[in-house]
Each structure stands twice: as C-alpha cells, then as structure tokens.
C-alpha positions in Angstrom: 21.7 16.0 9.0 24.6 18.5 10.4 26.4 18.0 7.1 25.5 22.3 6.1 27.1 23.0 9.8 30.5 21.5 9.7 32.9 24.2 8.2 34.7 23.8 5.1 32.7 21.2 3.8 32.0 22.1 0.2 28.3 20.5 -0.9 28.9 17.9 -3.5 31.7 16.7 -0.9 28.7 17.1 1.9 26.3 15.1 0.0 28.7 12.2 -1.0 29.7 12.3 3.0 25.7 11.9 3.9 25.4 9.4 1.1 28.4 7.3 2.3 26.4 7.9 6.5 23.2 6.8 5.1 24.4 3.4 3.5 26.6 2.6 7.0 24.1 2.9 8.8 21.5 0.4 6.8 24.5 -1.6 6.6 24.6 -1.7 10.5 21.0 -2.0 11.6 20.6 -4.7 9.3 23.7 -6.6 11.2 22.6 -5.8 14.4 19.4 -7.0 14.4 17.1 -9.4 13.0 14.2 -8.6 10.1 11.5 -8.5 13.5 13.3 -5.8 14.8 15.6 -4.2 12.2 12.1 -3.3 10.0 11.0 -1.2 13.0 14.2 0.9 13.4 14.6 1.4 9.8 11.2 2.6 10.0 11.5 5.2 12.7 14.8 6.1 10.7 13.1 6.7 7.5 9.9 9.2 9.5 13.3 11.1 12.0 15.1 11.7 9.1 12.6 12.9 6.6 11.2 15.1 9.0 14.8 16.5 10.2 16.2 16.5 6.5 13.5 17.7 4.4 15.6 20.7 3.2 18.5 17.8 2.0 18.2 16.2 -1.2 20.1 13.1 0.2 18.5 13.0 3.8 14.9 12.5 1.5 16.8 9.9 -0.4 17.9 8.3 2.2 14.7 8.7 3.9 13.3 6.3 0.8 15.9 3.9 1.5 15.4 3.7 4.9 11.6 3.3 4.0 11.9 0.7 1.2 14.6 -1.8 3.2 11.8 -1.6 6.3 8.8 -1.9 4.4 10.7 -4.9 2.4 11.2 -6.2 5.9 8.0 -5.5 7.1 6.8 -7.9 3.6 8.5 -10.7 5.2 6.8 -11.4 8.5 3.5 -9.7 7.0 2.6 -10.6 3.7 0.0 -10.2 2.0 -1.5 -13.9 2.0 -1.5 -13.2 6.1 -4.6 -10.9 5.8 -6.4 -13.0 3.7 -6.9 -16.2 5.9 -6.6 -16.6 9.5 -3.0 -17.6 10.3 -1.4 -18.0 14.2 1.1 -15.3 15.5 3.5 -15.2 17.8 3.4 -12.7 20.9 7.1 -10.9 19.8 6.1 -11.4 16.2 2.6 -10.0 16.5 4.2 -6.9 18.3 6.7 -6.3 15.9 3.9 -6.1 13.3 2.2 -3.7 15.2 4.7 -1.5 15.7 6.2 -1.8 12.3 2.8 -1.0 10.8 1.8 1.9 12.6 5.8 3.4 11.8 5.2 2.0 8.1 2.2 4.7 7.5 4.3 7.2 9.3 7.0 6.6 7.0 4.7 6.8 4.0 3.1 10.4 5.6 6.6 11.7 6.1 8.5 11.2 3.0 5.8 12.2 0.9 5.5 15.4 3.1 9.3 16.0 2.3 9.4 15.6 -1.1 5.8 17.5 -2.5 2.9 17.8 -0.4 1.2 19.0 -3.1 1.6 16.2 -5.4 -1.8 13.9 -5.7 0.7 11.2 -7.4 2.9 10.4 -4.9 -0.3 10.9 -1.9 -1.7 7.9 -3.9 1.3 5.7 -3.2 1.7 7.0 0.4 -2.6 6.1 0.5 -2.3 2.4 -0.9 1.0 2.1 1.8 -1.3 3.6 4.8 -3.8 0.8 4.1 -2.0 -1.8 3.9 -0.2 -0.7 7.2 -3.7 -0.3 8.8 -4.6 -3.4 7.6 -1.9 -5.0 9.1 -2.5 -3.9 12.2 -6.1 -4.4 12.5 -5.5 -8.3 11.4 -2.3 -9.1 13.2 -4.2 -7.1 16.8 -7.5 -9.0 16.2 -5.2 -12.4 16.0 -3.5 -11.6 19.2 -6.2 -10.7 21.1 -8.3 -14.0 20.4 -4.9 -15.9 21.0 -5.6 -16.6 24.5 -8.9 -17.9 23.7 -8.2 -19.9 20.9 -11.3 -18.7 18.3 -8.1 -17.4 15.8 -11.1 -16.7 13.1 -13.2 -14.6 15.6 -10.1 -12.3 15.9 -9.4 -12.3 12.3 -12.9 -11.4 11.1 -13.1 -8.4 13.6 -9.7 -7.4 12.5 -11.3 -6.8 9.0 -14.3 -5.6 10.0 -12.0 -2.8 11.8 -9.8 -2.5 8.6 -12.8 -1.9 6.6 -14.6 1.0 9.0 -10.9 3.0 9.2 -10.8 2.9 5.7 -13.8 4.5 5.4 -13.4 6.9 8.4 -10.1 8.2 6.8 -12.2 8.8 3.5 -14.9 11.1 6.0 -11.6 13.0 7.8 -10.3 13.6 4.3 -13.6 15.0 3.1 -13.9 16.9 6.3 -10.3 18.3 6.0 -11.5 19.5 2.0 -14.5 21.2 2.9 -12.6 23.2 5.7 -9.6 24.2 2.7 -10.1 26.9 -0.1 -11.7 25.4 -3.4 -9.1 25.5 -4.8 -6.8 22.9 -2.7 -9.5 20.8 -2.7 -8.9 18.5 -5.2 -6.4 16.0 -3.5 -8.1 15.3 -0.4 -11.0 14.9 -2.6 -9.2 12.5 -5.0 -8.0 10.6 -1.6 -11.1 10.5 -0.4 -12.9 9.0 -3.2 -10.4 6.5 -3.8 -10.5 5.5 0.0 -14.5 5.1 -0.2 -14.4 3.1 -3.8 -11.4 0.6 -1.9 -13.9 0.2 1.0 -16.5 -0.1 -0.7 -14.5 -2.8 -3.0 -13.4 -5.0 0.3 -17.0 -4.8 1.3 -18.6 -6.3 -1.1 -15.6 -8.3 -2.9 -14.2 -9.4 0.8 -16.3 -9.0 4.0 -19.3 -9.7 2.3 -17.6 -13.4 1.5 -15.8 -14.1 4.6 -16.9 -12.1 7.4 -19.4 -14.0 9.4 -22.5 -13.5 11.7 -22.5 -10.0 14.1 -19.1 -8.9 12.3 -20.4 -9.0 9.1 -23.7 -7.2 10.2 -21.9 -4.6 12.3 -19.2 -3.4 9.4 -22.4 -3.1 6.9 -24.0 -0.7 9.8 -21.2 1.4 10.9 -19.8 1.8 7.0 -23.6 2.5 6.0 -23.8 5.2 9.0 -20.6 6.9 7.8 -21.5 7.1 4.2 -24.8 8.4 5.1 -23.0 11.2 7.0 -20.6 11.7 4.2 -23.8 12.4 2.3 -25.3 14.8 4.5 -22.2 16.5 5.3 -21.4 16.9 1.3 -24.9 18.3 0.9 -24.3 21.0 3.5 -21.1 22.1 1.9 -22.8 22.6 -1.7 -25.7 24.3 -0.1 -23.4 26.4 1.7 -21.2 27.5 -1.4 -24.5 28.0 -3.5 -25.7 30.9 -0.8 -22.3 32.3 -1.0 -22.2 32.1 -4.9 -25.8 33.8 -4.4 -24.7 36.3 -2.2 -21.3 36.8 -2.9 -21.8 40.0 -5.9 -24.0 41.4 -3.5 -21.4 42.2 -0.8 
C-alpha cells in the first residue's frame, strides 16, 4: 500500500515486493490463528486493502486472495447444508459466523468496487456472495438466540423467514436507488434487483413454503407480499412520472 512512496523503487520491482507482502501475510494469519478466527481477519484484510489499494493492480489482487482464503474458511464452519436443516452452534462458533458473514458481504462490495463498479457481471457474483453471507447470518443468529431455550427449529425457521424479507428489501433499496439515478445507469441496479426478487420469490415458494411453519410462515408471506406491493406502486409512480416529463419535456 506505500509501495508508490518509497524512493527508488522502480514498479515492476514494487509490485513483485507487494506480491511477495501479500502472500507473507496469508502465510501468517493462517499460522496464527485458527479457521474460526483467521476467516474473520482475512476478511477485514481483503475490505482495508481493497478500499486503500484500489489504484494498485496487486493490492486488488491481493484483495481477491485475501477474500477467497476467508470465504473458503468461512465454507468450513458454515456450509451450505447448515442453512438447510436446523443444526446446534456453539457460542464462539456462532459469533465467528456472524462476524465473518457480515465482513464476507463487505468483502464482496469492496473488491467489486475496486475493480469496475460499473460491471453488471462481476455485481452478480458480489449479489449471490451477499446472500449467502446474509443468509448466514440470519440462520446462525436465529440458532443462537433460541439456544438458551432449547426450541433450535423455532430459531431456525425465523432465521429464514428474516433471510427471505432482506432479500427482498435489498431488491426494493436497489429499485429505489435506480429510480433516483439517470436512465441511463439504470440498468444494473435494475438487473440486481430483479434477480434479488426472482431468488426470493424462488426460496418462498421452493423453501419457506416447505419448511417454515405456523406464524413464521404466515408472517414472511405478509411482509414479502407488503413489499412487493410497494415495489409495485412505487414502479408505477416512476413510469407515470417519466411519461409527464416525456409529455412535457419538447414543450420547455
């Protein structure tokens, strides 16, 4: 990251120098800690030095690295089997999950941000990485929280039924975020934001309709109905709006 401030450091010897940091210092979080806590801090890594080296071709590689080797870790103690059926947590292991999810969708945010914020490819990958993460989180908190009480499905079905309405309220924010954007930027929060609402719309009817149970399964059909509704209304608006102005707009 201070590789373009150190004098008489010529670039390709600046970039094997970063390179050579970068791989000594996966090398050493990895032996200082264990996968619970070394997915965390390679995590955070991967979002400080995306962020702080987005101008460096080898600080975003390493970012990706970083990213990969955490998420890969992240695999381990949350795979995907874990969200579908309700399975006991430990406190430190349920908190590393938590706090290796919510860095895993910052990673995802952050190195796509780096590379091409304009690019609806790699937003799709970043998309299917922030819900899992969210996913993750939802499961792994609703798990804790019925811990003490011992009803381990009552935590994992409201976990879902969370999962599900975030989905869906990230699809709204994104659709909020296009209609406030010129027309013609519109088309990748759009893209996200349909793909969100047809991956909700899958795990409800595919998932939650199946395995969600009395008041959680009623209360994720109300609140997702309620949003789409608004989605609707809100969409209507916005073509009303740019019909006037289409109307109006030779006149001026």
């Amino acid at each position: 990251l201070i590789g373009d401030r150190l004098p008489g450091v010529a670039g390709a010897v600046r970039h094997v120098f970063a390179a050579t940091s970068a791989v000594a210092a996966l090398i050493a979080v990895t032996a200082a800690f264990d996968g619970r806590i070394a997915g965390p801090v390679l995590l955070a890594m991967a979002v400080v030095v995306a962020v702080a080296g987005r101008h460096d071709v080898v600080a975003r590689w390493a970012a990706i690295g970083f990213g990969l080797v955490g998420a890969a870790a992240h695999l381990t103690y949350s795979p995907p089997g874990a969200l579908l059926e309700a399975t006991r947590t430990g406190t430190a292991a349920g908190i590393s999950t938590l706090v290796s999810s919510v860095l895993l969708a910052a990673a995802a945010v952050a190195i796509v941000w780096a590379w091409d914020r304009t690019e609806s490819v790699l937003w799709v990958g970043a998309a299917v990485v922030i819900v899992y993460a969210v996913t993750s989180f939802t499961v792994t908190a609703g798990m804790l929280i019925s811990a003490d009480s011992g009803d381990s499905e009552g935590g994992f079905y409201a976990g879902h039924m969370a999962a599900t309405i975030i989905w869906i309220a990230m699809a709204a924010a994104l659709f909020v975020y296009a209609a406030r954007r010129p027309r013609d930027d519109r088309s990748v929060p759009i893209g996200g934001g349909l793909g969100l609402v047809a991956a909700a719309m899958a795990k409800l009817f595919l998932f939650d309709l199946g395995t969600l149970d009395g008041i959680f399964r009623v209360a994720v059909f109300i609140v997702v109905g309620l949003i789409l509704l608004g989605m609707g209304a809100g969409y209507a608006r916005l073509l009303d709006k740019q019909d006037k102005q289409a109307v109006t707009g030779p006149t001026e």
